[in-house]
Every structure is written in structure tokens, then in C-alpha cells.
C-alpha positions in Angstrom: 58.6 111.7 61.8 60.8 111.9 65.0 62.1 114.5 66.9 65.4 114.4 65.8 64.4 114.8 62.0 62.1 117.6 63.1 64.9 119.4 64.7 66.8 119.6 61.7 64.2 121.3 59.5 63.2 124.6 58.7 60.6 126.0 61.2 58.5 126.4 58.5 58.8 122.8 57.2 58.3 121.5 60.6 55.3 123.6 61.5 53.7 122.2 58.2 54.4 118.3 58.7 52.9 118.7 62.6 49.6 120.2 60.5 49.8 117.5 58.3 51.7 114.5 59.3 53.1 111.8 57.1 51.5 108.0 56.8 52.4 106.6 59.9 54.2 109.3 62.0 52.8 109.9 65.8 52.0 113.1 66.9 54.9 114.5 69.0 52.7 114.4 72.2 53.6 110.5 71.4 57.0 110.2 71.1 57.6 112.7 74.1 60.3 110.9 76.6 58.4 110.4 80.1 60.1 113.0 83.2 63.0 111.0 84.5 62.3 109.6 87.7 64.1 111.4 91.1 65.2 114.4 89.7 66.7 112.6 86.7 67.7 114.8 84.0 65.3 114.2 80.6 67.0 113.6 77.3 67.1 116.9 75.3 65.1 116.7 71.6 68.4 116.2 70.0 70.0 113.2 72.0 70.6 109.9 70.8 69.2 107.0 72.9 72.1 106.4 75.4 73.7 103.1 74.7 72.3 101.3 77.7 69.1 102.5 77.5 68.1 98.9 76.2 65.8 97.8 73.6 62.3 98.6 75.8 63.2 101.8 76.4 60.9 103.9 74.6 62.7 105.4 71.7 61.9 107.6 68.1 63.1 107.2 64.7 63.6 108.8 61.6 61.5 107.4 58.7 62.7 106.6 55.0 62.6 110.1 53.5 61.2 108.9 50.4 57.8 108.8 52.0 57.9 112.5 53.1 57.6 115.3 51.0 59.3 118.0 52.5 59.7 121.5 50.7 63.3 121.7 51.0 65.5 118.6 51.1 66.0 116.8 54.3 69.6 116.3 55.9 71.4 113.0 55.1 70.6 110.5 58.3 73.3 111.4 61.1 75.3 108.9 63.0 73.4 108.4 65.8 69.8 107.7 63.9 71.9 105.0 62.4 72.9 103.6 65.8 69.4 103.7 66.7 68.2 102.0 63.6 71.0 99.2 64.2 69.8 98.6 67.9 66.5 98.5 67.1 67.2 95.4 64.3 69.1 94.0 67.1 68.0 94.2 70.6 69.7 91.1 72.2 73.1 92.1 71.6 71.9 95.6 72.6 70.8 94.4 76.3 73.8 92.1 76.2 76.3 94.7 75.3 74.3 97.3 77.9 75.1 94.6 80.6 78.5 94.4 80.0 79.2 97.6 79.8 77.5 97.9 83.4 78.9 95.0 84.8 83.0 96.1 83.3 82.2 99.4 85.1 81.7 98.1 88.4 84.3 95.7 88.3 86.2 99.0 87.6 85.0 100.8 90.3 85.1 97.7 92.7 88.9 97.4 91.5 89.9 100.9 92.5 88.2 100.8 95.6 89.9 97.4 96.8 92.8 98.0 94.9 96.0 97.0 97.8 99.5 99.5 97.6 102.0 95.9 97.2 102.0 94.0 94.6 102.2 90.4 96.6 98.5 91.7 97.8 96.9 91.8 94.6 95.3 88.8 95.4 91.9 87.3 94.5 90.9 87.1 97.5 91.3 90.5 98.8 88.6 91.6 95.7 85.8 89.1 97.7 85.3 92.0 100.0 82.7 94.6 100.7 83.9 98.3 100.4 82.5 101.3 102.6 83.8 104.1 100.1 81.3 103.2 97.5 78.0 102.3 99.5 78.6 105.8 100.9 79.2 107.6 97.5 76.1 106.0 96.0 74.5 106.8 98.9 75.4 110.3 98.5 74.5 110.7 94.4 71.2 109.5 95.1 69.9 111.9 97.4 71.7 114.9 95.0 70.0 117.0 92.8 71.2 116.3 89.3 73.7 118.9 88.9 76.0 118.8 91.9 75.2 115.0 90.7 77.2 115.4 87.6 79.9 117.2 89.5 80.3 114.8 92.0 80.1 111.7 89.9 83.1 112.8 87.5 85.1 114.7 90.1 85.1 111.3 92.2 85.5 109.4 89.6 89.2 111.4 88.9 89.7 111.0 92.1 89.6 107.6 92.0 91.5 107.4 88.6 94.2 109.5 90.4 94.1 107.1 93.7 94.9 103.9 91.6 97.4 105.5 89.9 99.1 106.4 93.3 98.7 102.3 94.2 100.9 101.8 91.3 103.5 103.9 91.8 103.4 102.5 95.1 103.8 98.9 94.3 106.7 100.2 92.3 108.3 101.9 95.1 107.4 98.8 97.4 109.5 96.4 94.8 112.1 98.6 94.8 112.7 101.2 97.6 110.5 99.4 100.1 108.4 102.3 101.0 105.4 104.1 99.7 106.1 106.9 96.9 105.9 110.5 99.1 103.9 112.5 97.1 106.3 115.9 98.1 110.1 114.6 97.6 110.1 111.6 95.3 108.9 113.2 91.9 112.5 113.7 90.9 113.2 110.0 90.9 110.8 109.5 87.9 113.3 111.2 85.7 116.4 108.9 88.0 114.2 105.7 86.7 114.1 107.0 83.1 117.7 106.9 82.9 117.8 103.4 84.8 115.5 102.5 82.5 117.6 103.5 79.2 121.0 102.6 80.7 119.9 99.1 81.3 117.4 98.2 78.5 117.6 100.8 76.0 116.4 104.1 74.9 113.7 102.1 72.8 112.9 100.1 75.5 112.8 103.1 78.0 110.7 105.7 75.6 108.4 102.8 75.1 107.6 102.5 78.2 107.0 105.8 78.9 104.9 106.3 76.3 102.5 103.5 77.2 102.9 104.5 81.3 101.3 108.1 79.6 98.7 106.5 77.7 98.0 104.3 80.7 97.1 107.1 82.6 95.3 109.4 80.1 93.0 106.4 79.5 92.2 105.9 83.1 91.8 109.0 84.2 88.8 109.1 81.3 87.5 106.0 81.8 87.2 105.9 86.0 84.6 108.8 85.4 82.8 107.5 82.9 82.4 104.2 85.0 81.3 106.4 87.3 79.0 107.9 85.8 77.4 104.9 83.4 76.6 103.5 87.3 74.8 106.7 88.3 72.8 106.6 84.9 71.7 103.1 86.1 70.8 103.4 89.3 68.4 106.8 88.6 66.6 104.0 86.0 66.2 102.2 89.1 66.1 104.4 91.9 63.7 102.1 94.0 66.3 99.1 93.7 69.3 101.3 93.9 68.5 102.9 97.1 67.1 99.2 98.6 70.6 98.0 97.2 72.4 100.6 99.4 70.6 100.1 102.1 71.1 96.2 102.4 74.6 97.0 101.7 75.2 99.1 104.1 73.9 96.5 106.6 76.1 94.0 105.8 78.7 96.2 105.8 78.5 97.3 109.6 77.2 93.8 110.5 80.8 92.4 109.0 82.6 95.3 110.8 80.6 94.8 114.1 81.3 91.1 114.0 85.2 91.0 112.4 84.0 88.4 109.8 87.4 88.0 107.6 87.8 86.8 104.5 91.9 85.0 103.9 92.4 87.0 107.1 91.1 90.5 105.6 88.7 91.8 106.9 85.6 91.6 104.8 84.0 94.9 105.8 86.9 97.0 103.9 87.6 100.6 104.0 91.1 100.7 102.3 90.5 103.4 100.0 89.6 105.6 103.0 93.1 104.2 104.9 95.1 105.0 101.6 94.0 108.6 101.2 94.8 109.2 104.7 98.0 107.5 104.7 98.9 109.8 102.2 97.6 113.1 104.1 99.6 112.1 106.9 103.1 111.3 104.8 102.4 114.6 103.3 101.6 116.4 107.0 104.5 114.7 108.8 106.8 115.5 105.7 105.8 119.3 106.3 106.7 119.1 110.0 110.1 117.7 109.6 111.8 120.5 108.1 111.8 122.3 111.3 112.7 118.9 113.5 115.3 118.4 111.2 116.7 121.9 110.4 117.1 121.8 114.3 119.3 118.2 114.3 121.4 120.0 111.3 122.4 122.8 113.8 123.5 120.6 116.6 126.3 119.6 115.9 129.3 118.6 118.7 131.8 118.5 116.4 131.1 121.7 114.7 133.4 123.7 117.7 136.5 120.9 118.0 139.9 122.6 116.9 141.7 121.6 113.8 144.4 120.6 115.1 142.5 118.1 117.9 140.3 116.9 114.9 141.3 113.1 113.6 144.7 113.4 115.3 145.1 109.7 115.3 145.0 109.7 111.8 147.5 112.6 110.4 150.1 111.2 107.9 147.9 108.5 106.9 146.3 108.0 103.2 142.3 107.4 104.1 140.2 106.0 101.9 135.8 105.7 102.6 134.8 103.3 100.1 131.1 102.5 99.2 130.2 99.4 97.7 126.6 99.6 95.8 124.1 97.2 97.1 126.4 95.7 99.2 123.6 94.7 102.0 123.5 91.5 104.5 122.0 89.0 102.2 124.7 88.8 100.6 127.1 87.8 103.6 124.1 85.4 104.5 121.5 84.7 102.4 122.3 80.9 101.2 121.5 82.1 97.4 124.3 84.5 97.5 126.6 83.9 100.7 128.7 81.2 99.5 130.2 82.7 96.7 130.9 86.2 98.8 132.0 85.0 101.7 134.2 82.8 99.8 135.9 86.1 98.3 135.8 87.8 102.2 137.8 85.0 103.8 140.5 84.8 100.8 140.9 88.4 100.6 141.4 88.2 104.4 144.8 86.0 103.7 145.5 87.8 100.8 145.5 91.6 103.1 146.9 89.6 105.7 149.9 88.3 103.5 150.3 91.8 102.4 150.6 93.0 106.4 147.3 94.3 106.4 144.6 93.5 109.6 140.9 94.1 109.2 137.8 94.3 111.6 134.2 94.5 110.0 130.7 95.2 111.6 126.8 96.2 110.9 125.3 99.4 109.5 121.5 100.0 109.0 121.3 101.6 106.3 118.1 104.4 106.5 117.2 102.6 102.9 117.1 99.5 100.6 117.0 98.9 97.7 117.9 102.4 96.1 118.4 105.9 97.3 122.1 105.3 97.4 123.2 108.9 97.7 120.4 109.3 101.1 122.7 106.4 102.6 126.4 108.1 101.7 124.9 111.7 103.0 123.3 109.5 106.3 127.1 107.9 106.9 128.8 110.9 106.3 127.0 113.7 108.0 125.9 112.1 110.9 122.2 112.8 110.3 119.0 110.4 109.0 118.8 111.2 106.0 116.1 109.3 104.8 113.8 111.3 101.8 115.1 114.3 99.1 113.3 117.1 101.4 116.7 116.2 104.3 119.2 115.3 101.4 118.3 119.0 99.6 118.2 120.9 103.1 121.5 119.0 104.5 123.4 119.2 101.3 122.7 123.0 101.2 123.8 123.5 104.8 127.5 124.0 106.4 127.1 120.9 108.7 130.4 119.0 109.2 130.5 115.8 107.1 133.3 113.0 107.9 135.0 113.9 104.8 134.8 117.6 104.9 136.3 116.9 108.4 139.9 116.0 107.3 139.6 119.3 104.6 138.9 121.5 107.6 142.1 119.9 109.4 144.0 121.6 106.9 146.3 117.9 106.9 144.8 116.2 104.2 144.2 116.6 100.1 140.5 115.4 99.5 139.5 113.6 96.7 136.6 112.5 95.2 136.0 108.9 92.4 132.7 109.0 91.1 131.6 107.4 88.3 128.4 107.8 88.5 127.9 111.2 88.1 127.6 112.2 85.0 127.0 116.0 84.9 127.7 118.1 87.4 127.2 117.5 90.8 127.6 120.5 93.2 127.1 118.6 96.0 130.8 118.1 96.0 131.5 120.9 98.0 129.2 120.3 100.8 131.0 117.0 101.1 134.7 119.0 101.6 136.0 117.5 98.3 139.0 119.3 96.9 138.5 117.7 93.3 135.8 115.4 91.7 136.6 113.2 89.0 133.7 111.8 87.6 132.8 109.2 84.3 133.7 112.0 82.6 137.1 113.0 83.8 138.4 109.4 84.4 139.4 108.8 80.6 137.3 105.7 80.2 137.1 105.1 76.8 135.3 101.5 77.4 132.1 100.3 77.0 129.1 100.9 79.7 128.5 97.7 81.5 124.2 98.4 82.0 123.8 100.6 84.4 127.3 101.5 85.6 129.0 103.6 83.4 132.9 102.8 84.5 133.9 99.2 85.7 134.9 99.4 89.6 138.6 97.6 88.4 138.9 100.6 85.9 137.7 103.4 88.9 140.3 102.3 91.2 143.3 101.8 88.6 142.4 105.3 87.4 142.5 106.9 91.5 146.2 104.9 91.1 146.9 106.8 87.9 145.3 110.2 89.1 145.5 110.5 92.5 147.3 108.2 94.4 150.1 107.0 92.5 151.4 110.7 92.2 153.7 111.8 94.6 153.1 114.5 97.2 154.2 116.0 100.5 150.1 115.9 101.7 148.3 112.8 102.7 144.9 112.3 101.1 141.3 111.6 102.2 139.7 109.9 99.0 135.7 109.3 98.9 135.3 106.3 95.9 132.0 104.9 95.1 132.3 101.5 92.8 129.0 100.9 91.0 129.3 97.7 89.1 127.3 95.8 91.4 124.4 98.6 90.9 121.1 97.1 89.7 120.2 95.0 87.0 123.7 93.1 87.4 124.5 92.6 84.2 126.6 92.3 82.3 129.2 92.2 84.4 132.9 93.0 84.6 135.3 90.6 85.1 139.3 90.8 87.0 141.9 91.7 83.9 145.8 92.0 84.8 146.0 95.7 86.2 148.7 96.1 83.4 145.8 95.5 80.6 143.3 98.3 81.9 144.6 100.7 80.2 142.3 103.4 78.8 139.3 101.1 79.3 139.4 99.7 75.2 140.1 96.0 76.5 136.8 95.9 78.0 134.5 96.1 75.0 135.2 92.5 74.6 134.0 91.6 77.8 131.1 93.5 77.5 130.2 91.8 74.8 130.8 88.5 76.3 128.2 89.3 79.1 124.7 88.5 80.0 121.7 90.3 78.5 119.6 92.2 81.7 116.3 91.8 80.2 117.1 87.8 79.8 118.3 87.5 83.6 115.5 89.4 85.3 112.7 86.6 83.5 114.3 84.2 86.5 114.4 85.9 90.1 116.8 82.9 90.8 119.2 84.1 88.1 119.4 87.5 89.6 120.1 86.3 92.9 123.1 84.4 91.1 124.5 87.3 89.2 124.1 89.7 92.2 126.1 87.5 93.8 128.6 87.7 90.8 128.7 91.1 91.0 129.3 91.6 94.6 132.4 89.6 94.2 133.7 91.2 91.5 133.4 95.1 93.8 135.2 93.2 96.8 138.1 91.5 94.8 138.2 94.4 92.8 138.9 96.3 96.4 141.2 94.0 97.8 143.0 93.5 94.8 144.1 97.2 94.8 145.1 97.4 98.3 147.5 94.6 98.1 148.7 95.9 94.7 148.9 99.6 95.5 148.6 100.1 99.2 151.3 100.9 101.4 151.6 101.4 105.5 150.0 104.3 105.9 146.9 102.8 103.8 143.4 103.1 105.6 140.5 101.8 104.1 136.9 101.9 105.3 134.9 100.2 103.0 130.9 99.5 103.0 127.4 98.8 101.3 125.1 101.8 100.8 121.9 99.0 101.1 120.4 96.3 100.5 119.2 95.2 97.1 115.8 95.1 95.7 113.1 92.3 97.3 113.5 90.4 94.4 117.2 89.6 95.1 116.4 89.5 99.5 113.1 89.3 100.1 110.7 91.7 101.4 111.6 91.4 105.0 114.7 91.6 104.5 117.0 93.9 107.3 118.2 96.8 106.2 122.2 96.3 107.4 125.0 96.3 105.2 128.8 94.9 106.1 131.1 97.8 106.7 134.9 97.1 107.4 138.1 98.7 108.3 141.7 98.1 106.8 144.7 99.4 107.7 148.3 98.2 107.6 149.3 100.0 110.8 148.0 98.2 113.9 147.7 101.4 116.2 144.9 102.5 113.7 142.9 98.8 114.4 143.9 99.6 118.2 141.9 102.5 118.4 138.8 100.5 117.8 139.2 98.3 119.3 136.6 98.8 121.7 134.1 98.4 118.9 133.7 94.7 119.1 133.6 94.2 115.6 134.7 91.3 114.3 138.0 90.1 113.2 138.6 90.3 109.0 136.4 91.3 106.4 133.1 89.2 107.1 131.4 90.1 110.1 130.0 87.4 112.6 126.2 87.5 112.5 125.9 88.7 116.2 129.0 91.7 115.5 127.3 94.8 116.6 124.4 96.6 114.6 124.8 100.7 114.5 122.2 103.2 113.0 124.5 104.2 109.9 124.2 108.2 111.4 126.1 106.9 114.3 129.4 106.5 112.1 130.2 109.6 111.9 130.5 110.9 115.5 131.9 106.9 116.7 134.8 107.4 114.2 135.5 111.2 115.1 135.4 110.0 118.6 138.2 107.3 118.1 140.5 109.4 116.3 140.2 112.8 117.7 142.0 114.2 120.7 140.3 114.0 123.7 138.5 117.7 124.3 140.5 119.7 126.8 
């Protein structure tokens, strides 16, 4: 009889059958499971045979209850006798499956350990290394007693879980944003990337997605610790071998470090676990420092104390309007995949402004981001300051610092306006940004179709400011902040020009909608994106040009730029981080007064025109149209 079986009966019944022991049952002295080695924790009377135990471990089994004559009936055979009974029939695939399961778990571990935060270095080659992390965490389990063992083993193993997880948020964030994830500011993006997500492929698609992103995690965060800990269950089997095996890897370890031995040009002593954690201490330390660096640059401000009536002087009676084109970056100016087509539409709507009596000059911005973020880059141009994270958006937003548009409210000269299409609930931002009234995709009576992401075509924004805002007579001139957002990522589908008569309420463009290219179809060729972000580009700027010859007027300015760059896949990852920015007026003495600029002459600019930190815009332009200070 076994333990096990003996464990389930009466006391009584089992005091009888150790008295008097069936045909063929060992005494229990037998059967008794010898002391694990090193402080190796012994199998209780009730457990199982652990799965990689292997068919020469020593193990007990119940026998056929017919041959026992018990007093009371015995319990039916559990689940785990009949494991035991099925390894014991088949021992080769036991020991094969034990392997495997051994050899998947380091692999595992290995994985996590070496795992790189980009995704073009998730290469073979950087997996042919030797890790430190792990020679010194077996080092460290071995010499444990067994329960801080247990402790450590699963609480690292989380750890772990929780480190590759980070890696693939970053890789995200890499391909997108080009920067690491901050583990303080960026958690609300999740929820921005949701809605991306849906907008462009689909509530289906976008819930599915997340659903499997959860399960990914749940099921890594349980199997890291187990892999863990099936590792730790070998190695006290074999603590001889497992502490010669740390040893000799330790060596080679600090012999490959001592000597610089690389591997594809890695080197192959590794500790990139160890940088990746730290990385992230610092991000989170130097994130917790800003706030007081930064609360200071919010407070000193030189325009703050300039009187109204000094304040953009040079521009009073005229009709300003800051203009943002999404994604509008460099590579799209020069970048052969792109350029031709855009710079095709810059130097015809050049003649076309310049048949209309307008004159142009155009320069550089850096943006402080690419790929996304585009409300860190209008706050950045606007208020003067680097705003490059949420923690400096949320503190600058929620301060009383002078931004370039609140700067023609507080002249008490100008009507300020707001286009935004984007926004779709409410965005009290508005008023740190000195806008008077906000019309958003709500309020712009669009009563067309979405075109992916964008939820109002840029043609559509701009006839409705005509219709709202500037096409109505006043006695004020206005300062107008207008975001277009059909060239927003995944480019497609994508609007194209209609006669400014057909707009209308927006109806006439569910047939062109329709008549567009499917996202999820483009992004399978990264040369197909490049095209249609190309496309779209084009569409924003003739859309743009196309309402200032139709609707401008002479006391028409327009400064018009990109936020950033687009996404690596569309530029590259080394991509700069300048976008075009222009000016238009119709009035030379507005051109005249920047003229000491040296920007370039029309809408593209040269490739040597200057290059300004976009936080520098503000205080340049206040410069060039303010009175001189007494």
C-alpha cells in the first residue's frame, strides 16, 4: 500500500494494514522519500511525484483495491495516483517531457534576461550572450534556506514577468513615439491608443486586442515564476553540478567582460537587465526632479509684464491665423519616398498665393517629439516652454503663463477662436490657451463620415471656420488657432479636394469615404504607407492654400506648421525631429518684419534655412511684432 492510500483511511484501518500488510506492500520505512539534499524541502505524505521528477526517481503507488480487504471502503483513485500510474507505464516520454519542460524554462528565463527595449534588436544574435543577472540569482538561491528560497524564486520571477512586459511597451513606444514608455506620465496614453486603435480598425479589432494584450500578461506574469521556480527544483536535485555550473559561469562571464569579447558587436558578457531596471529608476528620479526645474522656467516669463497696448503692435487690424498641420515633419519636404509629390504641391501653391498677392517665407522647427504627442508639440510652440512628457503639459496647462495665442486675448484687439476637430469631449484646456470659443467635431455640423482616425476632413474644418467664424462680419479682428488632422496616422482613407460649393454639411463625403483605401490593407507594405502619407500631406497643404486664395483677404496672416514627424515606419528611426513652418501674409510690412529671420523665400524651405528649438517661436515672434520696451 502507499502512502497516499494510507493517508486517506481511517486511523484505525491504517493502523491495522501496517500490522498486517497486504501481499506485496513494503513496509513504510520502504517507501519513505530520502531528506532532500541542501536544505531541500521533502515531499509531504500526500504529494504527487512532481512532473520532472523522472522515471528513476523513487516513487509509491497505490495497488488494485481488489487485493485489499479494508473494513470500510477505500476512496476512488485521485488524479494524481493516476498520473503516477501513467508515468510509470511510460518513462521515456516522462524524461523527455521533464527535459523540455526544463529546457522551455530556461529559454524563458534566458529570453527575459537578454530581452533588448527596440524591436530592430530582437535579433538572434543578441540571445548568443552570457547574462550576469542570472548567474548571480542562482547564485544567490543556492546558498538560501528553503523558505526565503520560495520567496525569492517567485517574487523574482514577477519581477522578471513585469520587466519584459516593460520591454514591450517599450518597443511600442520606440515604433511610435521614439522614446521609452515613462513609467509616471505615459499611463494615460493607453486609453489615447485604445481609441486610435478603434477609430482606425474597429471596435472589434480594438477590444480584441485588448483582450489578448490582458491575457498576454496574466499568462506571463504566472508562467515567469514558475520557470523560475521549475529551475530552482532542478538545480537542488543537483546541487553539486548547479553550484560547479555557476561557478564556471561566472568565470566566463568576468573573463568576457575583462577581455571585451563581442559577439555581432554586443558585448557577450551582458548585463542588460541590470541597465534596464536602472534606466528606468533614473527616468522615474529625473521625472521627480523636474517639477521644481520646470515650475521655475513656468514663472519666468519676459513677456508676462509687457503692456497691452505695446504687445503685437505690428499686428493690430490684422486677421491671424496659427495653423498646425499633423505629421507634417521634414521627410516629407525631403525624403525621396515622399518629397516629390509635396514639394510639388509647395511650389504650386507658391504661384497660386503669389497670383492671389500673397508672399511667403518658410523655416525649421524641432519639434520636442515625433511621431505622436501632438498636443506636447502645440503647448511647446505656443507657450514658449519644452514641453516634452504629460507631467509639464498638466503643470503648464494648469498655470497662468502667457501662451502666443492667449497673447492677442490679453491685447484686448483681437476675437480668439479655436477649430478643433479632434476633440471630441471637452477640453478645458481651451482657456489656458486664451481662446474665446472652441468649436470642436462636435460643434462644426459635420454630418459626414469619419475618414480613420480624423473625425472631420481638414477641407470641411476650414470651410466651416469660413461659415462660423470668419466669413461673418465684425468690427474685431480675429486670432484663430486650427488644427487639420487628416494627415494623422494610419493615412487612410483619405479625403480628396471637392468644389468648396459641394461641402456642404459634410453628406457628399460618404462617397468618398467609401471610395478610400482600407488601413489595415496599407500598413502590410511600409512602402505603401510612405505613399499615402505622402497623399495625405498634400491633401492638408492644398487644402490650406486653397482657402487662402479663396477666402483670404489683405489683412490675412497665416502661420502654418507640422506638430512632428511621423512614425519610423514612414522616416526612419533616425530620422530629425524638424518640421516646415511657414508664414503668409498679403501685406508686405508683415513679411518685412522678419525679415531678419533668414528663412527662405515661399512655402518649402531650403534644406540649410535655419533650425529653431520649437520653444523659441514664441518669444522670436513676440519679439518681431511688439513694440520695442520703453
Amino acid at each position: 500500500m502507499s502512502l497516499s492510500s494510507a493517508h486517506q483511511r481511517p486511523a484505525k484501518d491504517e493502523a491495522d494494514s501496517k500490522e498486517q500488510p497486504p501481499p506485496g506492500d513494503a513496509p513504510e520505512e520502504a517507501v519513505a522519500e530520502p531528506a532532500p539534499e541542501d536544505g531541500a524541502e521533502a515531499a509531504g505524505p500526500e504529494a504527487a511525484p512532481a512532473p520532472d521528477d523522472g522515471p528513476d526517481a523513487e516513487q509509491t503507488h497505490a495497488e488494485d483495491p481488489a487485493e485489499i480487504e479494508p473494513t470500510d471502503p477505500a476512496p476512488a483513485p485521485t488524479s494524481k495516483n493516476a498520473l503516477a500510474r501513467w508515468r510509470e507505464r511510460h518513462p521515456g516520454v516522462t524524461r523527455a517531457l521533464s527535459w523540455s519542460l526544463t529546457a522551455l524554462a530556461a529559454v524563458l528565463v534566458l529570453f527575459a534576461f537578454l530581452m533588448p527595449e527596440r524591436l530592430p534588436q530582437l535579433t538572434a544574435s543578441r540571445f548568443a550572450r552570457v547574462p550576469a543577472e542570472p548567474i548571480l540569482l542562482a547564485a544567490l538561491l543556492l546558498v538560501l534556506p528553503p523558505r526565503p528560497r520560495r520567496v525569492v524564486a517567485v517574487v523574482s520571477g514577477v519581477l522578471l514577468g513585469l520587466l519584459v512586459l516593460l520591454d514591450c511597451v517599450n518597443m511600442g513606444f520606440y515604433q511610435t513615439l521614439e522614446r521609452p514608455f515613462h513609467p509616471l506620465f505615459d499611463w494615460s496614453l493607453f486609453s489615447d491608443g485604445l481609441s486610435f486603435l478603434k477609430d482606425s480598425a474597429g471596435e472589434a479589432t480594438a477590444y480584441g486586442a485588448l483582450a489578448g494584450a490582458l491575457l498576454a500578461v496574466l499568462v506571463l506574469l504566472v508562467l515567469m515564476p514558475l520557470a523560475i521556480v521549475r529551475l530552482v527544483t532542478v538545480m537542488l536535485r543537483h546541487p553539486s553540478v548547479a553550484r560547479r555550473g555557476t561557478l564556471v559561469a561566472g568565470v566566463v562571464w568576468m573573463t568576457c567582460a575583462t577581455l571585451g569579447i563581442q559577439v555581432s558587436g554586443l558585448n557577450l558578457a551582458a548585463k542588460d537587465a541590470g541597465l534596464r531596471v536602472r534606466s528606468q529608476v533614473g527616468m522615474v528620479q529625473q521625472g521627480l526632479a523636474d517639477r521644481k526645474v520646470f515650475a521655475e522656467k513656468v514663472a519666468d516669463d519676459p513677456f508676462a509684464k509687457v503692456p497691452p497696448d505695446r504687445l503685437l503692435s505690428g499686428l493690430r487690424g490684422k486677421d491671424v491665423i496659427f495653423t498646425f498641420i499633423e505629421s507634417y515633419g521634414r521627410g516629407a519636404v525631403e525624403d525621396p519616398a515622399m518629397a516629390p509629390g509635396v514639394d510639388a504641391v509647395l511650389r504650386d501653391g507658391t504661384r497660386q498665393l503669389a497670383d492671389a498677392g500673397f508672399s511667403a517665407r518658410s523655416g525649421w522647427l524641432t519639434s520636442p517629439v515625433t511621431g505622436g504627442g501632438s498636443w506636447l508639440a502645440h503647448t511647446t510652440f505656443l507657450s514658449g516652454l519644452w514641453v516634452q512628457d504629460q507631467q509639464r503639459y498638466r503643470y503648464v496647462s494648469s498655470s497662468d503663463r502667457m501662451t502666443l495665442t492667449s497673447a492677442f486675448k490679453r491685447t484686448g484687439d483681437f476675437r480668439t477662436v479655436g477649430m478643433m476637430p479632434g476633440v471630441t469631449r471637452a477640453w478645458p484646456e481651451g482657456k489656458f490657451f486664451g481662446l474665446d470659443h472652441i468649436h470642436d467635431s462636435r460643434s462644426m455640423g459635420y454630418q459626414g463620415p469619419k475618414f480613420s482616425w480624423s473625425p472631420v476632413p481638414d477641407q470641411y474644418t476650414l470651410s466651416a471656420f469660413e461659415r462660423l467664424e470668419h466669413g461673418k462680419a465684425s468690427n474685431q479682428p480675429m486670432m484663430s488657432e486650427i488644427i487639420l488632422t487628416s494627415s494623422h496616422n494610419p493615412w487612410a482613407p483619405i479625403p480628396r479636394m471637392i468644389d468648396w460649393d459641394r461641402v456642404g454639411d459634410g453628406s457628399v463625403y460618404d462617397a468618398i469615404e467609401k471610395e478610400g483605401k482600407d488601413p489595415k490593407e496599407v500598413w502590410k507594405d511600409p512602402k505603401q504607407v510612405r505613399q499615402e502619407y505622402g497623399n495625405a500631406i498634400q491633401y492638408s497643404l492644398k487644402s490650406l492654400v486653397e482657402f487662402v486664395t479663396k477666402y483670404g483677404n489683405e489683412n490675412t496672416v497665416l502661420v502654418f506648421l507640422g506638430d512632428h514627424q511621423p512614425v519610423s515606419t514612414v522616416v526612419g528611426v533616425d530620422a530629425s525631429r524638424d518640421v516646415p513652418i511657414a508664414i503668409v501674409a498679403h501685406d508686405p510690412k508683415v513679411l518685412d518684419q522678419v525679415s531678419g529671420w533668414g528663412w527662405s523665400d515661399g512655402l518649402q524651405p531650403e534644406h540649410d534655412a535655419p533650425v529653431w528649438r520649437m520653444d523659441s517661436f514664441r518669444d522670436r515672434f513676440l519679439n518681431a511684432f511688439s513694440a520695442p520696451r520703453p
